[in-house]
N, CA, C and O atoms as a printed pandas DataFrame, in Angstrom:
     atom_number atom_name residue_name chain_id  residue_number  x_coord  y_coord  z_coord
0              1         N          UNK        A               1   84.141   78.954  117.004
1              2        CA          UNK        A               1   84.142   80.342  116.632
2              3         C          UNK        A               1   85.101   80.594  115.466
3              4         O          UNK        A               1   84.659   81.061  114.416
4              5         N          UNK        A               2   86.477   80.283  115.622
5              6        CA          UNK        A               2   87.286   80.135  114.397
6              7         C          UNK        A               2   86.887   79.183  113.106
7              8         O          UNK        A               2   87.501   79.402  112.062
8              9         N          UNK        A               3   85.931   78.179  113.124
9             10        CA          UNK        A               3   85.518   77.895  111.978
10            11         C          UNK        A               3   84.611   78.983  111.129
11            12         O          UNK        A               3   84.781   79.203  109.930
12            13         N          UNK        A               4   83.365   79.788  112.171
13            14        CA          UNK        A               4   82.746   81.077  111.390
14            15         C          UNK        A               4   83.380   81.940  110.570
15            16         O          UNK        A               4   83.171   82.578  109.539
16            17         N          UNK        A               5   84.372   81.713  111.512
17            18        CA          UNK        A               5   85.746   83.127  111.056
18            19         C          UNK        A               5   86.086   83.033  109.486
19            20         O          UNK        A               5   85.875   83.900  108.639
20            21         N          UNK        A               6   86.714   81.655  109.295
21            22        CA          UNK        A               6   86.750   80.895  108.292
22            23         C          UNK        A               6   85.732   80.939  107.263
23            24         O          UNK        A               6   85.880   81.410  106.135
24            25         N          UNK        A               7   84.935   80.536  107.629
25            26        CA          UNK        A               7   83.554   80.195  106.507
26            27         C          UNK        A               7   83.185   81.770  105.923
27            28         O          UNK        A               7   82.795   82.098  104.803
28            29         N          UNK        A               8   83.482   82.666  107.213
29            30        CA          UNK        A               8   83.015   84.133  106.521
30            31         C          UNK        A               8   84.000   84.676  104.912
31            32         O          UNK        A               8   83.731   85.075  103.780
32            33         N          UNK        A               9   85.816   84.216  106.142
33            34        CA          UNK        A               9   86.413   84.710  104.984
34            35         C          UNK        A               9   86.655   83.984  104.077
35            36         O          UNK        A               9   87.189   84.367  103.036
36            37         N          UNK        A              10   86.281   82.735  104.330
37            38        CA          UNK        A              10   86.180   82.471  102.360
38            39         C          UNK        A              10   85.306   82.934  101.853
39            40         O          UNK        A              10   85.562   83.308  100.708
40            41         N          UNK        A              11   84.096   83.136  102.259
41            42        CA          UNK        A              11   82.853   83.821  101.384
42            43         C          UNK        A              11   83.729   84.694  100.417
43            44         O          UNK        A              11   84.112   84.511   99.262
44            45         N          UNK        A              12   83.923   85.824  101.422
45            46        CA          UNK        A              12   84.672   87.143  101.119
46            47         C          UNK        A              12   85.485   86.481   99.893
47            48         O          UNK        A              12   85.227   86.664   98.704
48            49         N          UNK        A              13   86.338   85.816  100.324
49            50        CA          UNK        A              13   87.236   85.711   99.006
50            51         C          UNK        A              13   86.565   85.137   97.466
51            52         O          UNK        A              13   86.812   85.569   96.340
52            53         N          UNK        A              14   85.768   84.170   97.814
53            54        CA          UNK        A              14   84.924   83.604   96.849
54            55         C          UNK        A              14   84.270   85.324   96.003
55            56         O          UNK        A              14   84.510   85.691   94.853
56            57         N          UNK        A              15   83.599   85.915   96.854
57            58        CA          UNK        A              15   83.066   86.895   96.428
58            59         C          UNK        A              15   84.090   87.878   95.475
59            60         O          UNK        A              15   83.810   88.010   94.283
60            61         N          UNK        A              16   84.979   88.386   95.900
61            62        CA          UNK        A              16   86.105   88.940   95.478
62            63         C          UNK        A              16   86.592   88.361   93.544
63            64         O          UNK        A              16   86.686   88.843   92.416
64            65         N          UNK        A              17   86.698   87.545   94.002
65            66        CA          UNK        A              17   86.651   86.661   92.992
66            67         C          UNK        A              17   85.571   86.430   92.128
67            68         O          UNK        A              17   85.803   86.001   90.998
68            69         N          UNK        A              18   84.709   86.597   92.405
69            70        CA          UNK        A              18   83.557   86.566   91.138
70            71         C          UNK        A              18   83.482   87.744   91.071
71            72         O          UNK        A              18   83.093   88.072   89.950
72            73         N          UNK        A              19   83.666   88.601   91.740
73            74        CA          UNK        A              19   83.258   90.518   90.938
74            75         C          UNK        A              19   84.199   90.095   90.202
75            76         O          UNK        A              19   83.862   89.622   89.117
76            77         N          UNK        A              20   85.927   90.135   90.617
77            78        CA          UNK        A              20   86.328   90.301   89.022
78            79         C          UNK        A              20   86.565   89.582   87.786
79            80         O          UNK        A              20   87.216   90.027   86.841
80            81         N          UNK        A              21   85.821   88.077   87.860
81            82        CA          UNK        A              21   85.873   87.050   87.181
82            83         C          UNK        A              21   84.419   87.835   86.233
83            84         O          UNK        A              21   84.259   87.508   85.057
84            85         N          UNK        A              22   83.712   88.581   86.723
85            86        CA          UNK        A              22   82.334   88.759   85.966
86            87         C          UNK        A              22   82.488   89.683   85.316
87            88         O          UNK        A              22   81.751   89.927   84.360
88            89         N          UNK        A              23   83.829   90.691   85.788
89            90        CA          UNK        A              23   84.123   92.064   85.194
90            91         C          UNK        A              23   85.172   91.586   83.634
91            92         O          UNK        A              23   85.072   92.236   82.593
92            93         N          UNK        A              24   86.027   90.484   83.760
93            94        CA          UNK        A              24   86.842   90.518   82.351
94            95         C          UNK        A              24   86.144   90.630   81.155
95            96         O          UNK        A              24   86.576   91.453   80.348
96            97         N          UNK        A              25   85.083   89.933   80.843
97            98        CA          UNK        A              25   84.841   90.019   79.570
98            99         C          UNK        A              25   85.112   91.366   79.070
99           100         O          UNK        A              25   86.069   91.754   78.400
100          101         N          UNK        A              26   83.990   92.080   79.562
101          102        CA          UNK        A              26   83.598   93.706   80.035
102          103         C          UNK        A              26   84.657   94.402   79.678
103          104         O          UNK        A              26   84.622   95.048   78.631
104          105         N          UNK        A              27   85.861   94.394   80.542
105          106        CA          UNK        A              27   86.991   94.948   80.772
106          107         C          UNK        A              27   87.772   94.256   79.205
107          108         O          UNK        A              27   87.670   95.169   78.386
108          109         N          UNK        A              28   88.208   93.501   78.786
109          110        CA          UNK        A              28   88.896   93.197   77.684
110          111         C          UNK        A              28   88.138   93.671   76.411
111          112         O          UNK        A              28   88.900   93.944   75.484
112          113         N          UNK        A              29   86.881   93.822   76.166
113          114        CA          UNK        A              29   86.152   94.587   75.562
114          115         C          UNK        A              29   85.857   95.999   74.886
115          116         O          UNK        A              29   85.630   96.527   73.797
116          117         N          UNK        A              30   86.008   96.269   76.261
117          118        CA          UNK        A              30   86.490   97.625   76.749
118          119         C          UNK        A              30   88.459   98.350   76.162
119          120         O          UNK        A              30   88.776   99.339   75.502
120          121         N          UNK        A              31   89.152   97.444   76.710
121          122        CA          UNK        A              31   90.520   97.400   76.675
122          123         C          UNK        A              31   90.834   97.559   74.716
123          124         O          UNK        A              31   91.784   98.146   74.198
124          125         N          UNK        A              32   89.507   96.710   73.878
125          126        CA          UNK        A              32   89.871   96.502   72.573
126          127         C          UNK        A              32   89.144   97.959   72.010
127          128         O          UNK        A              32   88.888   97.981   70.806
128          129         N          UNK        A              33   88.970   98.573   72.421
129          130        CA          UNK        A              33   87.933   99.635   71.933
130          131         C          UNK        A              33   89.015  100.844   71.158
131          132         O          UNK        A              33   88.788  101.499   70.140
132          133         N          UNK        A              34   90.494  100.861   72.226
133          134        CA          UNK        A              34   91.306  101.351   72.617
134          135         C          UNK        A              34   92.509  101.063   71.736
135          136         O          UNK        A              34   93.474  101.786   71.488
136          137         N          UNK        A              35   92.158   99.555   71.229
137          138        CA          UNK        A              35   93.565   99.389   71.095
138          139         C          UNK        A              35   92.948   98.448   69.992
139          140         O          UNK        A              35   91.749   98.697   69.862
140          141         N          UNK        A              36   93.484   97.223   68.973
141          142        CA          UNK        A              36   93.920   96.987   68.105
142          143         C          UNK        A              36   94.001   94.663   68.720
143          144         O          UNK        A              36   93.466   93.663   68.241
144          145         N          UNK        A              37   94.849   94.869   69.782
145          146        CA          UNK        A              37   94.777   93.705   70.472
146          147         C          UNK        A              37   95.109   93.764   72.055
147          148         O          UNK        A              37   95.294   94.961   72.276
148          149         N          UNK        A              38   95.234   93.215   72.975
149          150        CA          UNK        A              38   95.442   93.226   74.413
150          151         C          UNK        A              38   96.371   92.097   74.696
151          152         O          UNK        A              38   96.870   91.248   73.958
152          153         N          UNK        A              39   96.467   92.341   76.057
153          154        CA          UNK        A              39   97.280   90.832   76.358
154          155         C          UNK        A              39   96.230   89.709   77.077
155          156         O          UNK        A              39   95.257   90.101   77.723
156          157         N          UNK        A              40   96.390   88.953   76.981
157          158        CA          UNK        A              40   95.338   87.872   77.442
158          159         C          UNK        A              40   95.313   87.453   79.122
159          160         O          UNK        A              40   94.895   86.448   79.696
160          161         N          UNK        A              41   96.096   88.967   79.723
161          162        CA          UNK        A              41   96.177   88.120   81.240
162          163         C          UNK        A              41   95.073   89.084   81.864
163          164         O          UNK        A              41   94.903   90.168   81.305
164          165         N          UNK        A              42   94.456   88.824   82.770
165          166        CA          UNK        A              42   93.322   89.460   83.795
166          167         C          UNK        A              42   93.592   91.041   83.865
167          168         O          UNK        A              42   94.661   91.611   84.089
168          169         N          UNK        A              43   92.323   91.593   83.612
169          170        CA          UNK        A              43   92.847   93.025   83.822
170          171         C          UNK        A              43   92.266   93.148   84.918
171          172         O          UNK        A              43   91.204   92.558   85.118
172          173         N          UNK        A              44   93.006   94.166   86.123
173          174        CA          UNK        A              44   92.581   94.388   87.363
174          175         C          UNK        A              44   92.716   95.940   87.612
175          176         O          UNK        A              44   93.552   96.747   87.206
176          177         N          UNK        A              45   91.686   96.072   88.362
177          178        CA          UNK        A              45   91.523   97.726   88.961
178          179         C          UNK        A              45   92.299   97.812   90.137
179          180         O          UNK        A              45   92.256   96.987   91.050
180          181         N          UNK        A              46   93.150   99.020   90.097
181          182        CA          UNK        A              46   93.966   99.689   91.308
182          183         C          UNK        A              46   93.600   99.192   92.833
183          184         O          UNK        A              46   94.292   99.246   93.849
184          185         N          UNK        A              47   92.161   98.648   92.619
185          186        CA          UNK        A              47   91.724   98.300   94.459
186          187         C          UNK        A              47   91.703   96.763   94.257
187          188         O          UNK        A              47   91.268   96.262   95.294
188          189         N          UNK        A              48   92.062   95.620   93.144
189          190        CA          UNK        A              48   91.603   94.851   93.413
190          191         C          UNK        A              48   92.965   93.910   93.689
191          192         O          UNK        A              48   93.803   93.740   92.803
192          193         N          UNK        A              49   93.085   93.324   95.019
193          194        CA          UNK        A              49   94.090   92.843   95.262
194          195         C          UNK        A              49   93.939   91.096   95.253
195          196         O          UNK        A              49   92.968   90.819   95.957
196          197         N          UNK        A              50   94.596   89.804   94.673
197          198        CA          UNK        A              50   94.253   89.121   94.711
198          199         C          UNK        A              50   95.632   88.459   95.229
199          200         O          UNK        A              50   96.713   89.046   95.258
200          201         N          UNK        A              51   95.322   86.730   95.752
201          202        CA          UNK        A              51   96.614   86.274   96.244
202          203         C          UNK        A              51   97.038   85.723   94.863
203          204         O          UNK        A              51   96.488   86.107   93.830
204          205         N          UNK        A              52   97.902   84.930   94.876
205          206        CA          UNK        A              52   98.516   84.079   93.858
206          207         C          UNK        A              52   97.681   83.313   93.453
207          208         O          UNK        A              52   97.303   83.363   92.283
208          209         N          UNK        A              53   97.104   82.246   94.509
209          210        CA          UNK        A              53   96.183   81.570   93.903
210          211         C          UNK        A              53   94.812   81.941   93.018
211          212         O          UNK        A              53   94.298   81.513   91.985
212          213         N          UNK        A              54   94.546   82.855   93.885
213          214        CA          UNK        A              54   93.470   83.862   93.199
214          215         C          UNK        A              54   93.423   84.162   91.645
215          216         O          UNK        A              54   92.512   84.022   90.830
216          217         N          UNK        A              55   94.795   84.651   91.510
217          218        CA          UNK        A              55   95.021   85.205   90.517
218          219         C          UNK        A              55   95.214   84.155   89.370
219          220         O          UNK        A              55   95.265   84.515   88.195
220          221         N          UNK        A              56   95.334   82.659   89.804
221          222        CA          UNK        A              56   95.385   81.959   88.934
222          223         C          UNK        A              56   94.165   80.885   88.540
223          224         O          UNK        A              56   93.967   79.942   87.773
224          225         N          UNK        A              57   93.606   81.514   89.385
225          226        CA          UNK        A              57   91.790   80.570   88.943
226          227         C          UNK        A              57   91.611   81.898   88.081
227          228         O          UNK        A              57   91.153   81.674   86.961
228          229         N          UNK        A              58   91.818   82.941   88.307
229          230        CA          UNK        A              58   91.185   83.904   87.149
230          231         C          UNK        A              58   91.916   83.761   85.651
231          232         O          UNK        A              58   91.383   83.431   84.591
232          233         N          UNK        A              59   93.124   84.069   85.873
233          234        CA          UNK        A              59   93.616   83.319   84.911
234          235         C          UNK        A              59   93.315   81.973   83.875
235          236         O          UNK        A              59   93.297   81.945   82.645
236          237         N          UNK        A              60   93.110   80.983   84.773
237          238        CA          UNK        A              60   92.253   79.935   84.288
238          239         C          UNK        A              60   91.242   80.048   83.798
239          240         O          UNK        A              60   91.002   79.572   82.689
240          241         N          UNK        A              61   90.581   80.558   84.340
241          242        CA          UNK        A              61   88.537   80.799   83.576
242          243         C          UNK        A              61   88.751   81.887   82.289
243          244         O          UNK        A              61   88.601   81.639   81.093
244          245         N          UNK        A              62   89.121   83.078   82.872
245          246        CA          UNK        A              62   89.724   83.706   81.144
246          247         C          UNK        A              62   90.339   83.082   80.733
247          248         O          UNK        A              62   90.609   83.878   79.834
248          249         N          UNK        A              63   91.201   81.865   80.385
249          250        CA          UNK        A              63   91.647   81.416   78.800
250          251         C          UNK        A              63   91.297   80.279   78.649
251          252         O          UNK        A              63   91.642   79.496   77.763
252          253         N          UNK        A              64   90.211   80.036   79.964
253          254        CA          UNK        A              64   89.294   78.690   79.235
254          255         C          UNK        A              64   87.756   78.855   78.893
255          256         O          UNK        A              64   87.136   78.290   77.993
256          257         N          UNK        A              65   87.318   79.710   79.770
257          258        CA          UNK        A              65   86.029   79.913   79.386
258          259         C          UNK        A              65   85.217   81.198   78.990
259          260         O          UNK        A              65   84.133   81.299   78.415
260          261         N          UNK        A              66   86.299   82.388   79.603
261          262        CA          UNK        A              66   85.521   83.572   79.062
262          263         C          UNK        A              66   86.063   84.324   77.703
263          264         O          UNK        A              66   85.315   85.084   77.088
264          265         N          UNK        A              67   87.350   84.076   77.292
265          266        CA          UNK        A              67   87.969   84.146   76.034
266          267         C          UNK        A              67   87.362   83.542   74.874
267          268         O          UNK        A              67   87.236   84.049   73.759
268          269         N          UNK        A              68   86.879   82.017   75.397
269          270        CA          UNK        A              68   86.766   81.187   74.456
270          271         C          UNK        A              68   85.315   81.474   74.128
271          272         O          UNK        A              68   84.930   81.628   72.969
272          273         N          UNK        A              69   84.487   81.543   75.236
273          274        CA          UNK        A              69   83.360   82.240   74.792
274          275         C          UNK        A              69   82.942   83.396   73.739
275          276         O          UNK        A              69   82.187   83.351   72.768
276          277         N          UNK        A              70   83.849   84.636   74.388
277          278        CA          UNK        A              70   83.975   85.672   73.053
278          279         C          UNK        A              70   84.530   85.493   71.820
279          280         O          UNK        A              70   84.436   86.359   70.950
280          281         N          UNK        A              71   85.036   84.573   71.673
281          282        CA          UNK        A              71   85.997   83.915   70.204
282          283         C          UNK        A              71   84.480   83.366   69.783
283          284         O          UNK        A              71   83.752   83.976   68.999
284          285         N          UNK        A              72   84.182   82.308   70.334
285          286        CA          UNK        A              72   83.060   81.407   69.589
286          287         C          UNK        A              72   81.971   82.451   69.362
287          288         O          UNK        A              72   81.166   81.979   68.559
288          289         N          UNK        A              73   81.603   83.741   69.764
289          290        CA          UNK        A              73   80.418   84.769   69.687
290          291         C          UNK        A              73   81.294   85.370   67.953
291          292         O          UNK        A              73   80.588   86.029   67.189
292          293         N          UNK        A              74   82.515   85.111   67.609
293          294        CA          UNK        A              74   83.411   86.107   66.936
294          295         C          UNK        A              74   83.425   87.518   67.041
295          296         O          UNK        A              74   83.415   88.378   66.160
296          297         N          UNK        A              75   83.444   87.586   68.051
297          298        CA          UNK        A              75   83.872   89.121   69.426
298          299         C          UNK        A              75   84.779   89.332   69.037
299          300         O          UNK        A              75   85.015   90.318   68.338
300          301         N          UNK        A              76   85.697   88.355   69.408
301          302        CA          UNK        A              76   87.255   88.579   69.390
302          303         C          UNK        A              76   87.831   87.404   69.057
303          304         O          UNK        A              76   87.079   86.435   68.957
304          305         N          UNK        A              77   89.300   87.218   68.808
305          306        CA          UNK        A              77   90.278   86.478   68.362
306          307         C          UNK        A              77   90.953   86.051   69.650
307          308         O          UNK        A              77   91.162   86.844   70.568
308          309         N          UNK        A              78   91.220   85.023   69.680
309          310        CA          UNK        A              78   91.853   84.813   71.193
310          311         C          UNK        A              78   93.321   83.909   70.853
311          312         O          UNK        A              78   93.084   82.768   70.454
312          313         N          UNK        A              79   94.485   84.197   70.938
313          314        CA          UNK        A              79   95.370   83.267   70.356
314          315         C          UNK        A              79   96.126   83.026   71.349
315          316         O          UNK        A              79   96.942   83.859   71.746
316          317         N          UNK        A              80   95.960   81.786   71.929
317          318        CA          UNK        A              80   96.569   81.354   73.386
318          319         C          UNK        A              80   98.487   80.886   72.932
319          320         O          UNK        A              80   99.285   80.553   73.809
320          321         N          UNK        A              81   98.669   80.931   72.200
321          322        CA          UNK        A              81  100.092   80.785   71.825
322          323         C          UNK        A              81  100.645   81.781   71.715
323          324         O          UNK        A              81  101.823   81.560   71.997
324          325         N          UNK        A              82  100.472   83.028   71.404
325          326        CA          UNK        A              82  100.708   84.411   71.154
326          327         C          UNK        A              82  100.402   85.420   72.774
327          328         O          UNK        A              82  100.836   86.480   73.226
328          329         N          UNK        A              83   99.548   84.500   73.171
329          330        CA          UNK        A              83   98.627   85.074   75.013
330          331         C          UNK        A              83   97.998   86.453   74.413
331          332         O          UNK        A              83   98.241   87.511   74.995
332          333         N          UNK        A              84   97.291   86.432   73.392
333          334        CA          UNK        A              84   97.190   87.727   72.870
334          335         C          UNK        A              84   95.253   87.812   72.403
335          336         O          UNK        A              84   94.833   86.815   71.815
336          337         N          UNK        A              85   94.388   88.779   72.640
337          338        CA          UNK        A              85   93.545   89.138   72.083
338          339         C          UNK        A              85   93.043   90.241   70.741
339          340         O          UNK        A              85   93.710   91.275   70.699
340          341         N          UNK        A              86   92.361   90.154   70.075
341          342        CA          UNK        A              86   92.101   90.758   69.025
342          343         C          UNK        A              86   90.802   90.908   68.747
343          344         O          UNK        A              86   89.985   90.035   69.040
344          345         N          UNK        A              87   90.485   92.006   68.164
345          346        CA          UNK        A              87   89.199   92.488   67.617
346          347         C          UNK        A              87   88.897   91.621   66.081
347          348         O          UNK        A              87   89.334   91.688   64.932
348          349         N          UNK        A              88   87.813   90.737   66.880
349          350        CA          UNK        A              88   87.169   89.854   66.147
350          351         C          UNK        A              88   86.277   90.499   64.920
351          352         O          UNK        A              88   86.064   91.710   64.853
352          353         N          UNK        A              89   85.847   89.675   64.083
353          354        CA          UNK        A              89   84.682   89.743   62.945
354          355         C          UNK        A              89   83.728   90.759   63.078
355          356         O          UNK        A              89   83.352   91.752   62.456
356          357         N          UNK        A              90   83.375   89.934   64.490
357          358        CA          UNK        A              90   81.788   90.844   64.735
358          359         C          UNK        A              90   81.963   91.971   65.837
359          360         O          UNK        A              90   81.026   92.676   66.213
360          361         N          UNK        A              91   83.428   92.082   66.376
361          362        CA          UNK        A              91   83.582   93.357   67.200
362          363         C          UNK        A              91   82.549   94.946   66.797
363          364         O          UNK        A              91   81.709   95.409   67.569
364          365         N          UNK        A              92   82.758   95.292   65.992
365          366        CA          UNK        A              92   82.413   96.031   65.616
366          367         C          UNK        A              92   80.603   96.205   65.954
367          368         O          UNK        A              92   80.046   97.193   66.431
368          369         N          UNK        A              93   80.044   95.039   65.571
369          370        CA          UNK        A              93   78.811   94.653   66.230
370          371         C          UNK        A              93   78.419   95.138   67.987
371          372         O          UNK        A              93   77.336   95.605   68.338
372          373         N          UNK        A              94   79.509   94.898   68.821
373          374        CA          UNK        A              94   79.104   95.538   69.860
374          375         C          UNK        A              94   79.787   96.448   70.284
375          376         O          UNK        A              94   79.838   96.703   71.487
376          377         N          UNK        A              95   80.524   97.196   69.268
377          378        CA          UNK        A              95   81.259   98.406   69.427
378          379         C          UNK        A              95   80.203   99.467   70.208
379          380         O          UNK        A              95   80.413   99.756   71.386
380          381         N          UNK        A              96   79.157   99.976   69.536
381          382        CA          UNK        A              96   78.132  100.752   69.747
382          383         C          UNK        A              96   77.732  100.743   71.189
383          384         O          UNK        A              96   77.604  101.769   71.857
384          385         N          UNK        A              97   77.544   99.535   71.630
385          386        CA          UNK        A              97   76.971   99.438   73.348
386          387         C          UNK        A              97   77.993   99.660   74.374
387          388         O          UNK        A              97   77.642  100.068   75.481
388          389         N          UNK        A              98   79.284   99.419   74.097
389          390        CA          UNK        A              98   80.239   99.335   74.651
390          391         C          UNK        A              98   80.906  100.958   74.340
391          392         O          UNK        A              98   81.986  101.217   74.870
392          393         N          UNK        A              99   80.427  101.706   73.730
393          394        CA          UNK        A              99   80.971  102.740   73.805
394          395         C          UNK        A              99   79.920  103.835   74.580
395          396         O          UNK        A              99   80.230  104.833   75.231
396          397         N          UNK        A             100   78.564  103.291   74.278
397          398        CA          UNK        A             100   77.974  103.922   75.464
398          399         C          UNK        A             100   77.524  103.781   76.821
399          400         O          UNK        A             100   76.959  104.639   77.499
400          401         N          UNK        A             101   77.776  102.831   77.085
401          402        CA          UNK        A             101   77.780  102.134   78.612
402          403         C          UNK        A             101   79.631  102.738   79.071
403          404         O          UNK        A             101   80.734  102.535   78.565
404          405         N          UNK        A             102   79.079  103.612   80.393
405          406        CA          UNK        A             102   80.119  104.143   81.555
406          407         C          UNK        A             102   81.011  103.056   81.927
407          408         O          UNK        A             102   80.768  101.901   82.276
408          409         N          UNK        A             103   82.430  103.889   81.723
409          410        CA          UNK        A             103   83.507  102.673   82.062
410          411         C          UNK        A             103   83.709  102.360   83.023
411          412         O          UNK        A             103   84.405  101.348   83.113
412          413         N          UNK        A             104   83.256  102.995   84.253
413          414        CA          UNK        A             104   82.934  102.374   85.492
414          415         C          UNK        A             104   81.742  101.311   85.562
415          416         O          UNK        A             104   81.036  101.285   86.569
416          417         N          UNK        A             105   81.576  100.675   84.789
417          418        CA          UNK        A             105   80.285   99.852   84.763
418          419         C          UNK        A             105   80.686   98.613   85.339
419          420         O          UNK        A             105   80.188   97.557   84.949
420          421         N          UNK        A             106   81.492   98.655   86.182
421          422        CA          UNK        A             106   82.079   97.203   86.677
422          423         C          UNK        A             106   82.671   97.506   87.894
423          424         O          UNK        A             106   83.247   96.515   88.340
424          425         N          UNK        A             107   82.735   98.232   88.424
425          426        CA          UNK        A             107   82.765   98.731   89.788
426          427         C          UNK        A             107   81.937   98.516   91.019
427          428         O          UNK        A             107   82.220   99.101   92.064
């Protein structure tokens, strides 16, 4: 019975974890609309509580794969020595969608 228990709540956590692993791009996107550059660490909503570890697989995938992704699109500038983001080349390119898509769109 305590293994179900288990298997459920990792789901849960697994799950947890991909809403807001699916929400950064979105959210840093969003964050540049506003501003000029960001900081390169996970942005999180008021309800989303993660452990340490948690917080450092997200960490991980934004500055290995979802940063680097929007850099290589030239979205954005990603300067991992600085931990800093910037409004790339082609920002401006998806300025337009991103200003009309609801900022709750990741909720």
């Amino acid at each position: 019975m305590t293994d179900n228990r288990a298997v459920r709540e990792k789901r849960c956590d697994d799950d947890r974890i991909e809403r807001v692993l699916s929400a950064q791009q979105w959210r840093v996107l969003r964050a540049l609309l506003d501003e000029r550059s960001v900081s390169a660490d996970p942005i999180l909503r008021k309800a989303e509580m993660l452990d340490s570890g948690e917080y450092l697989t997200i960490c991980y995938e934004l500055h290995h794969v979802l940063l680097p992704e929007l850099a290589d699109m030239g979205v954005v500038e990603f300067d991992r020595f600085e931990d800093e983001v910037r409004r790339g080349q082609r920002f401006d390119e998806v300025r337009r969608s991103l200003e009309q898509i609801a900022d709750d769109h990741d909720k």
